[in-house]
C-alpha positions as CSV (number, residue, x, y, z in Angstrom):
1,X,0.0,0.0,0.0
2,X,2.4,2.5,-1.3
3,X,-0.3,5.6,-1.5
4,X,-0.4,4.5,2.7
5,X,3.2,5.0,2.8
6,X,3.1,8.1,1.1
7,X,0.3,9.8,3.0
8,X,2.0,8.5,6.5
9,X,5.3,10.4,5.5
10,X,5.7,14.2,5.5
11,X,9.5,14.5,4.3
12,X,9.7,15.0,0.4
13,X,12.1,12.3,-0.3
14,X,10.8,9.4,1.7
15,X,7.1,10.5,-0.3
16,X,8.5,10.5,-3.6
17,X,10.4,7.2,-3.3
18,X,7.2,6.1,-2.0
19,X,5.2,7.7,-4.6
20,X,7.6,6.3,-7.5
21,X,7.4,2.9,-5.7
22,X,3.8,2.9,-6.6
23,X,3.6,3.9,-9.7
24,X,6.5,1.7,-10.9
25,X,4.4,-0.8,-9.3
26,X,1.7,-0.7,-11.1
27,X,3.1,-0.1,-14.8
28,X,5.0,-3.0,-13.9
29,X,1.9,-5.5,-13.7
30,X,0.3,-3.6,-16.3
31,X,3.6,-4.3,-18.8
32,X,4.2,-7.9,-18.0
33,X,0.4,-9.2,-18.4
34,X,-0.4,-6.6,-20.8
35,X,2.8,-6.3,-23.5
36,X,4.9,-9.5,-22.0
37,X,3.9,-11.5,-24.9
38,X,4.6,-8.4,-27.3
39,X,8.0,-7.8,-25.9
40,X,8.9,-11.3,-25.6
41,X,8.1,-11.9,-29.2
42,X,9.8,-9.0,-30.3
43,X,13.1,-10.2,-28.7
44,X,13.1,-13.6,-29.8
45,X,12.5,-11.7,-33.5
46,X,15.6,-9.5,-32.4
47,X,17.8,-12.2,-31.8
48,X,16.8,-14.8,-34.4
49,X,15.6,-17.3,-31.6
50,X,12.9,-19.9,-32.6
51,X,9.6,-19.9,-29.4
52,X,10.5,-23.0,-27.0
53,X,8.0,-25.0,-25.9
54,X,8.5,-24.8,-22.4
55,X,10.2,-22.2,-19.3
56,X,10.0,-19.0,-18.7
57,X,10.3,-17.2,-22.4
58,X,7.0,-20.1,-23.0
59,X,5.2,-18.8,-20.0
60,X,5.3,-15.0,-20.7
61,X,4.2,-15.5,-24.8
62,X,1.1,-17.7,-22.6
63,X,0.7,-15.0,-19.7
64,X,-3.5,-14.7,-19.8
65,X,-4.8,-11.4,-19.8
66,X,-6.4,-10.4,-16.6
67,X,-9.9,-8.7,-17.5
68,X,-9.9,-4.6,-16.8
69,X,-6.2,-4.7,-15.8
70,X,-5.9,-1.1,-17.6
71,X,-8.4,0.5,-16.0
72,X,-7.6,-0.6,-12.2
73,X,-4.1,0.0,-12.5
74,X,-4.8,3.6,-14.0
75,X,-6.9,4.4,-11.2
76,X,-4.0,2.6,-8.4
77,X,-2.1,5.5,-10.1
78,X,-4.0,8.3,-10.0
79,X,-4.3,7.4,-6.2
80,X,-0.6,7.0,-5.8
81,X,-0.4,10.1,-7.5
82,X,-2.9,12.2,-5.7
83,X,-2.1,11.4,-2.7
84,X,2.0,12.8,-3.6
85,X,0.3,15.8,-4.6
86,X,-1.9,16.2,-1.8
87,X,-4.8,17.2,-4.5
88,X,-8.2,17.6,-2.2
89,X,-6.5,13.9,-0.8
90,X,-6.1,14.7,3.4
91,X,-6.9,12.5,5.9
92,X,-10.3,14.2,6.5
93,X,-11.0,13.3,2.1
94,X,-9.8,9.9,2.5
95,X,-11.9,9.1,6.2
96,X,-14.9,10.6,6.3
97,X,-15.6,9.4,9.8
98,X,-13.7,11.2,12.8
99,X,-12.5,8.2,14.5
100,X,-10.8,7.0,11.7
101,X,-7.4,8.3,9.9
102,X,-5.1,7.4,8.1
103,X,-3.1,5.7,10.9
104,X,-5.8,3.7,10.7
105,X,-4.5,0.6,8.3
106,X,-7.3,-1.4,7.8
107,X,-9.7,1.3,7.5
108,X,-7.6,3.0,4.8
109,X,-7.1,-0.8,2.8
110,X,-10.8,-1.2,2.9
111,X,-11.3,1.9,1.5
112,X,-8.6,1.0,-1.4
113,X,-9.3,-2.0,-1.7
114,X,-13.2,-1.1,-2.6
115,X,-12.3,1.8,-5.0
116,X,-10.4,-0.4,-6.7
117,X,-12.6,-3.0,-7.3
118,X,-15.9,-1.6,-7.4
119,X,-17.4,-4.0,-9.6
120,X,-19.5,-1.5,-12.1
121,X,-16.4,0.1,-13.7
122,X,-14.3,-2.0,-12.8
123,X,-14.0,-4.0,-16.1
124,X,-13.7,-1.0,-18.8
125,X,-14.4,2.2,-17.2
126,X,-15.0,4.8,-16.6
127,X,-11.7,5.5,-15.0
128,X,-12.0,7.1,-11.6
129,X,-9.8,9.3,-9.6
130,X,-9.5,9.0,-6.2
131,X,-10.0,12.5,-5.3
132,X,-13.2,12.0,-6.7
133,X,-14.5,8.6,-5.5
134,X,-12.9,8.5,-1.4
135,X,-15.3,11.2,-0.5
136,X,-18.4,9.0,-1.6
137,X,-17.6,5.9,0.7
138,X,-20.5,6.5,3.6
139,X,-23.3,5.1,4.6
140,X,-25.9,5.2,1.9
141,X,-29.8,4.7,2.3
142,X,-32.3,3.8,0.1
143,X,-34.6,6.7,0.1
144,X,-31.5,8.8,-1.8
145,X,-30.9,6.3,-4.4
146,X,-31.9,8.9,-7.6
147,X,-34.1,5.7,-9.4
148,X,-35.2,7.9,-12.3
149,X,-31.7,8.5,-13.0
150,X,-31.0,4.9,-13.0
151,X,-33.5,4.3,-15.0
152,X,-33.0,6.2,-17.8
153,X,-28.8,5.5,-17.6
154,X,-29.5,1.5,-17.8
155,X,-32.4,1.3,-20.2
156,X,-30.6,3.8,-22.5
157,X,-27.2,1.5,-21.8
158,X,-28.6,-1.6,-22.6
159,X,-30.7,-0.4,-25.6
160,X,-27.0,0.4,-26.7
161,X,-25.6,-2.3,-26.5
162,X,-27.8,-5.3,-26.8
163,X,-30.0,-3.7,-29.7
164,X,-27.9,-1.7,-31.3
165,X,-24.0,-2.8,-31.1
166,X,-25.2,-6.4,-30.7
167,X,-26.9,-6.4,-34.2
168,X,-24.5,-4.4,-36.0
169,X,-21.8,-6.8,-35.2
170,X,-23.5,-9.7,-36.9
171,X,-23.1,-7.2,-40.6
172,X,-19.4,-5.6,-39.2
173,X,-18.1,-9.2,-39.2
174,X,-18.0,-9.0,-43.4
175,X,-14.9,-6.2,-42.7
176,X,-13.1,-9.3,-41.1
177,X,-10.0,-10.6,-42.8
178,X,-10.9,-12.1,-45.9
179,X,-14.5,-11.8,-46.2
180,X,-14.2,-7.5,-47.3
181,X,-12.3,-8.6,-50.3
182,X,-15.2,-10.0,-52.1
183,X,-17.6,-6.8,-51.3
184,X,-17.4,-3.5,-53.1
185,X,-16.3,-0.1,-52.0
186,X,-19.9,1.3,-51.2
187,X,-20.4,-1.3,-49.5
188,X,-17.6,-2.0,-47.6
189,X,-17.4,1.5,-46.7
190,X,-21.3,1.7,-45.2
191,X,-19.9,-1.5,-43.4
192,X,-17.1,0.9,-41.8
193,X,-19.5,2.9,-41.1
194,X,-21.7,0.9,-39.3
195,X,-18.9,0.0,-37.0
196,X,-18.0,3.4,-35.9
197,X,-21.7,2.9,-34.8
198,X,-21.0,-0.3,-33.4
199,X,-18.3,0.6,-31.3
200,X,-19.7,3.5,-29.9
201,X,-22.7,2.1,-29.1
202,X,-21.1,-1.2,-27.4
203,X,-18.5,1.6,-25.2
204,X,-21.0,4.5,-24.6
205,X,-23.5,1.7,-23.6
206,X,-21.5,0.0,-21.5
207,X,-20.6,3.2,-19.5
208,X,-24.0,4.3,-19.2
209,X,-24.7,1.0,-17.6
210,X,-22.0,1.5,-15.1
211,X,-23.1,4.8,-14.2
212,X,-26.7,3.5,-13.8
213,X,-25.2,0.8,-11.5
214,X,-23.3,2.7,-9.7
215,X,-25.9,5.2,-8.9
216,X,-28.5,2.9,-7.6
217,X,-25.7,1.8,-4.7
218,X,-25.7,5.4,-4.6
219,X,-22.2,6.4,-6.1
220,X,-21.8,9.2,-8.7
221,X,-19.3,7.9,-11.4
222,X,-18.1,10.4,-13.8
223,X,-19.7,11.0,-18.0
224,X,-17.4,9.1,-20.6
225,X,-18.9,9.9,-23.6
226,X,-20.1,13.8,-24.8
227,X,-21.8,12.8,-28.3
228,X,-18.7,12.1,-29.9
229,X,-19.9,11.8,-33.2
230,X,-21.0,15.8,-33.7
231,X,-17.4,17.3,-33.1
232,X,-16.0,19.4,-35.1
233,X,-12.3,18.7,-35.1
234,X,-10.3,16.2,-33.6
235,X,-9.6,18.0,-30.6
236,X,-12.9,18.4,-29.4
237,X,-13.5,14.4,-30.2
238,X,-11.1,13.7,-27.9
239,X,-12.8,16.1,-25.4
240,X,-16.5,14.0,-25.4
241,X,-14.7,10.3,-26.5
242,X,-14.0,8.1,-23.7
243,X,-13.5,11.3,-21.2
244,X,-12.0,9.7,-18.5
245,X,-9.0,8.2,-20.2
246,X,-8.4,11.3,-22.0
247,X,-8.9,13.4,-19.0
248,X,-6.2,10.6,-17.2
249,X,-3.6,10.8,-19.9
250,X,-3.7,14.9,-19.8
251,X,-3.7,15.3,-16.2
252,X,-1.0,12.6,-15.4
253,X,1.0,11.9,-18.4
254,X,0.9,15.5,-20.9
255,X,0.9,18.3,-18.2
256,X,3.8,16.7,-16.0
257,X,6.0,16.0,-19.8
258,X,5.5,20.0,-20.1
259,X,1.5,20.2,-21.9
260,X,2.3,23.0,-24.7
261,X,4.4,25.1,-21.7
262,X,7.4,24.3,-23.3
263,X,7.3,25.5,-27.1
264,X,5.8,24.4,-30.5
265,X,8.0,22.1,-30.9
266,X,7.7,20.6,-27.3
267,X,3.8,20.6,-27.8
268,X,4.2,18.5,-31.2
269,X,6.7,15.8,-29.3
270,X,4.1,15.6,-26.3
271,X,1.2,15.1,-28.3
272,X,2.4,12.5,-30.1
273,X,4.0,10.9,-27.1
274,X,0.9,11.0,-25.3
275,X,-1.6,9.3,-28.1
276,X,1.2,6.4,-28.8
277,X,0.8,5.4,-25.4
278,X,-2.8,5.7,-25.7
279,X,-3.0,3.7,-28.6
280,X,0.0,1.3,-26.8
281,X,-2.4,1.2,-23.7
282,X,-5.5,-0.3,-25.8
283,X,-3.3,-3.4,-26.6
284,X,-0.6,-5.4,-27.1
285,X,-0.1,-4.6,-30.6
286,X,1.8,-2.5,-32.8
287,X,-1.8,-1.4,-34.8
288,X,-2.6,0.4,-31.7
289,X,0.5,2.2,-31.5
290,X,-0.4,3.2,-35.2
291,X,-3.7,4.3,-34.1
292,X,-2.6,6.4,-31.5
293,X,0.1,7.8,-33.7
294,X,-2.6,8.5,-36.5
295,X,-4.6,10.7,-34.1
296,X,-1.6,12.4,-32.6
297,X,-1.2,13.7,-36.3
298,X,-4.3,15.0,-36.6
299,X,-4.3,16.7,-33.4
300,X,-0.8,18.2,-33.7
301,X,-1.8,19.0,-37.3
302,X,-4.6,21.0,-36.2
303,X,-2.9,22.5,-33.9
304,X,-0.3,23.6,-36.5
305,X,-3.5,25.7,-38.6
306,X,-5.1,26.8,-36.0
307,X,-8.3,24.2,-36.3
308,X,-9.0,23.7,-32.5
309,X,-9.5,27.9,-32.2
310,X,-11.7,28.2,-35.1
311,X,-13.5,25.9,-33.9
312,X,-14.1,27.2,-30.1
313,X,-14.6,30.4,-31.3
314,X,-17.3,29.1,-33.9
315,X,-19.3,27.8,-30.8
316,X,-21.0,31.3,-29.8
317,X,-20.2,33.3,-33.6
318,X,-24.2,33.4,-34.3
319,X,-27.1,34.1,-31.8
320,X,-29.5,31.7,-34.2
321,X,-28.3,29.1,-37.1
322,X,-27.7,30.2,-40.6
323,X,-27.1,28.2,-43.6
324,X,-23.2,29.3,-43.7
325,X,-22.8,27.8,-40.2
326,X,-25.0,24.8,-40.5
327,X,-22.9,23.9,-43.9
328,X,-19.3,24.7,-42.1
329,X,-20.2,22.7,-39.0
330,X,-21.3,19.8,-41.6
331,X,-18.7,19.7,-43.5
332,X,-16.3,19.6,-40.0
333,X,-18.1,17.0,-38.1
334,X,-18.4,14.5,-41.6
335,X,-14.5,15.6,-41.8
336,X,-14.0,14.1,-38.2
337,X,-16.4,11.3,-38.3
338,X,-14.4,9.8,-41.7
339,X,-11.0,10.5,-40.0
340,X,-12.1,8.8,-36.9
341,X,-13.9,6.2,-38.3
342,X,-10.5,5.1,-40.4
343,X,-8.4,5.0,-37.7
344,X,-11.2,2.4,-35.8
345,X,-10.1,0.2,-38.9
346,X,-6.9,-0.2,-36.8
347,X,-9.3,-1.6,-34.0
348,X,-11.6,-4.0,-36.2
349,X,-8.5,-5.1,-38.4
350,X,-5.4,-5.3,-35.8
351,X,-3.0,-7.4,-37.9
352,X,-1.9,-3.7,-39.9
353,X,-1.3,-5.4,-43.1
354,X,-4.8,-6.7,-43.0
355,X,-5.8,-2.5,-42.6
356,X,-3.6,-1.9,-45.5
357,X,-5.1,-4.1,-47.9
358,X,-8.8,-2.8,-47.1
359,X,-7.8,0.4,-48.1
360,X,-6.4,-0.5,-51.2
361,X,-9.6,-2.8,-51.5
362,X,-11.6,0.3,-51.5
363,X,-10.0,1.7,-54.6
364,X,-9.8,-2.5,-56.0
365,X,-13.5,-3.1,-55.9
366,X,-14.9,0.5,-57.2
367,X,-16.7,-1.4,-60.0
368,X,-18.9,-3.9,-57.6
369,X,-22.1,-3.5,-56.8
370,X,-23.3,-1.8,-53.8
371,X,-24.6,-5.0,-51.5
372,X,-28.3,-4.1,-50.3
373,X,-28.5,-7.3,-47.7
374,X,-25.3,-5.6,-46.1
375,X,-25.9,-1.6,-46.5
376,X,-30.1,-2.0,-45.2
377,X,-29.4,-3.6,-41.9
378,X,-26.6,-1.5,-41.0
379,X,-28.0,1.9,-41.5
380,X,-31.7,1.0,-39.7
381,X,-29.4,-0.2,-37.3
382,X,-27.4,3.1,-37.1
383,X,-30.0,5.3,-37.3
384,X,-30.9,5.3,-33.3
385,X,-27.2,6.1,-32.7
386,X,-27.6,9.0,-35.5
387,X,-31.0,10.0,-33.8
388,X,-29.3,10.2,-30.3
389,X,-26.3,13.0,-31.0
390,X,-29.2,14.9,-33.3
391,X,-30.0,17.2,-30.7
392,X,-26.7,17.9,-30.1
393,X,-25.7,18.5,-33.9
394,X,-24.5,22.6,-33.4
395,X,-27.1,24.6,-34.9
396,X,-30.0,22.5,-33.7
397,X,-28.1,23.3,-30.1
398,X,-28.1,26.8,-31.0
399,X,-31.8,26.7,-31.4
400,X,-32.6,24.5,-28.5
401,X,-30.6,27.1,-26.6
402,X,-32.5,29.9,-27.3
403,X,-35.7,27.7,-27.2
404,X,-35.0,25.5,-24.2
405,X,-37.5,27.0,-21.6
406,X,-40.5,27.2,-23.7
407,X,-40.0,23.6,-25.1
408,X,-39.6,22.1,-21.7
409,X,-43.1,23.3,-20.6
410,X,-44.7,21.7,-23.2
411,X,-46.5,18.4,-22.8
412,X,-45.9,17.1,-25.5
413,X,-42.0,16.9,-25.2
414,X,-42.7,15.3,-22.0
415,X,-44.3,12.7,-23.2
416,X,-42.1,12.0,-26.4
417,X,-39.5,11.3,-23.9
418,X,-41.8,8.3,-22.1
419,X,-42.7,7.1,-25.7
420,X,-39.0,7.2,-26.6
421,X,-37.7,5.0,-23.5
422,X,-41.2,2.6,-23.6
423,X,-40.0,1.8,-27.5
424,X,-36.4,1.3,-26.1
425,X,-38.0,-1.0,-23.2
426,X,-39.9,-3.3,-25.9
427,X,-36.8,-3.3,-28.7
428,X,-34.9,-4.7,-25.8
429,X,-37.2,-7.6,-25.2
430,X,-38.1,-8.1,-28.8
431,X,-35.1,-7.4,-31.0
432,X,-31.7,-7.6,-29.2
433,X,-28.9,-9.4,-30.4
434,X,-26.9,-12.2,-30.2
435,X,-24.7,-12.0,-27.1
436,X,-21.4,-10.6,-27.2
437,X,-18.9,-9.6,-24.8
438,X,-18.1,-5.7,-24.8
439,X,-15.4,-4.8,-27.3
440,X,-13.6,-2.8,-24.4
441,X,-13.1,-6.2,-22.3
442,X,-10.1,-7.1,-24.5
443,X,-8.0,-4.2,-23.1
């Protein structure tokens, strides 16, 4: 319990050898079940040795995967961390109760031990900080559970996942290796496209379940997804996709290597730092490394014209929507949604030559025919997901913004909102899909 040791000690050194400790702890069981295999096989490649059969080099290409290992070791570092920093993390944060401190051992493990493993997130997020969760660990009652809260987070979850990603991923598998090779660009791009919808809806829904969950025990976990899929540059994707890891790798991993503090240049080198561990940190395989390298140019690009101001500044240029606006914002979130959506090729194809060939399968197959039985299913399937960032889209915002207060008096938005989760209630019972475990599970 090095975050223990840390908090118990007041001289600077004995805390940061502490605090290191930790955090060398806990990239170390992340690295050796996470990239052992990876490493491994990249030194035997070095070397020119052929895999034995049997000993130690055998055991670490065989070392299984334990499930959520990336998210609970993030969080055992944010606590080691916080607690170096002191950040909102006394004894009075971290015990609510004044009998209890942190002298207090077994007090302070239970606490640990249970914001660890708190079994909602625990598997793929969100990722909590411990500054943030500590405070929450009291006795709860049932009368302050928030029910329509948990409600609306689980049925909206589930619809997610087991109507929406669980159906596209019977029509996604046809962008497996071989199977695309035979199917035509339209086609195999709508297929793409349908799992950019896929994998939102199988992430987004899983952390809406866990916030649902975690709410009726009556804990307040944090948002991890802002309606990705309506940004309008890459920056601002990064600011609503998967929050809490992004949030993570800028508070613990960019600012302390210098954030953009240090120069252009410095900015450039951190960026790109920070999304090849990102991608590194979604699996052991160089395809994520490529994927987080492919977004780190976009954002540092962006950052080189200027993108990520136009676009904050675009926010509040008009009062009400005009057609100028509504076509630039178009034109930027299609931009963003392609850009995105070819890097989740990465994700659905990890073998990177397999990635390579798709693309050039896309300018291969121009002359075959678009495949209906393909394109159908996946866009009715889509269409909820498309339906559900609408409101969000920026000049229907802009409008709801200036309209807001009248709208929410009348009855008849009210009641769209009942028929909208009673249709969601009977698609779940009638129309889900075949069972599949949560694409976020593998990392």
């Amino acid at each position: 319990m090095t975050s223990f040791k840390v908090a118990q000690h007041s001289h600077k050194k004995q805390r940061m050898f502490w605090g290191t400790l930790g955090v060398v702890s806990n990239l170390a069981i992340l690295g050796l079940f996470k990239y052992g295999s990876l490493l491994t096989n990249l030194g035997l490649q070095i070397v020119k040795v052929s895999q034995p059969e049997d000993g130690l080099i055998s055991l670490l290409l065989q070392l299984p995967l334990p499930i959520g290992i990336s998210f609970y070791t993030f969080q055992g570092i944010s606590l080691v961390v916080d607690v170096l920093r002191e950040e909102e993390l006394s004894s009075e944060t971290l015990s609510r109760s004044e009998h209890e401190s942190l002298d207090d051992f077994k007090t302070y493990l239970f606490k640990t031990a249970f914001f660890i493993s708190f079994f909602p997130q625990l598997v793929a997020g969100p990722i909590v900080k411990a500054k943030d969760f500590y405070p929450q660990i009291h006795t709860k009652y049932f009368k302050e559970i928030p029910w329509n809260i948990v409600f609306h987070y689980l049925v909206t979850g589930y619809f997610l996942k087991m109507v929406i990603a669980d159906n596209l991923k019977d029509y996604t598998f046809w962008i497996d290796y071989p199977y695309y090779q035979g199917l035509g660009t339209v086609t195999n791009l709508v297929l793409l496209f349908g799992y950019s919808m896929q994998i939102f809806a199988d992430f987004a829904g899983y952390s809406l379940i866990a916030i649902g969950l975690a709410a009726a025990f009556g804990y307040h976990l944090p948002e991890n997804f802002d309606f990705p899929y309506i940004s309008r540059s890459i920056t601002e994707f990064w600011r609503r996709w998967h929050i809490s890891l992004s949030t993570w790798l800028r508070e613990y991993l960019y600012i302390p290597l210098g954030g953009n503090r240090k120069g252009k240049t410095r900015t450039y080198i951190n960026l790109m730092l920070v999304m090849t561990l990102g991608g590194m940190w979604h699996g052991a395989a160089w395809s994520y490394a490529v994927w987080g390298i492919f977004h780190g140019v976009g954002l540092a690009a962006e950052r080189l014209i200027g993108l990520d101001q136009k676009v904050k500044h675009s926010t509040t240029a008009l009062p009400t929507p005009s057609w100028q606006q509504f076509i630039i914002d178009s034109l930027r979130i299609i931009w963003v949604f392609s850009f995105v959506s070819m890097g989740w090729l990465l994700f659905k194809l990890p073998e990177f030559s397999h990635a390579v060939d798709f693309v050039v399968t896309l300018f291969r197959n121009v002359n075959i025919k678009p495949g209906l039985t393909y394109i159908v299913p996946v866009m009715i399937f889509s269409l909820p997901v498309l339906l559900y960032h609408l409101p969000h889209f920026p000049p229907l915002q802009r409008v709801l913004a200036l309209n807001g207060d009248r709208l929410s008096k009348k009855r008849w938005v009210r009641w769209g909102n009942d028929i909208m989760f009673g249709i969601m209630l009977v698609l779940l019972f009638l129309n889900s899909g075949s069972s599949n475990a949560f694409i976020y599970f593998q990392f």
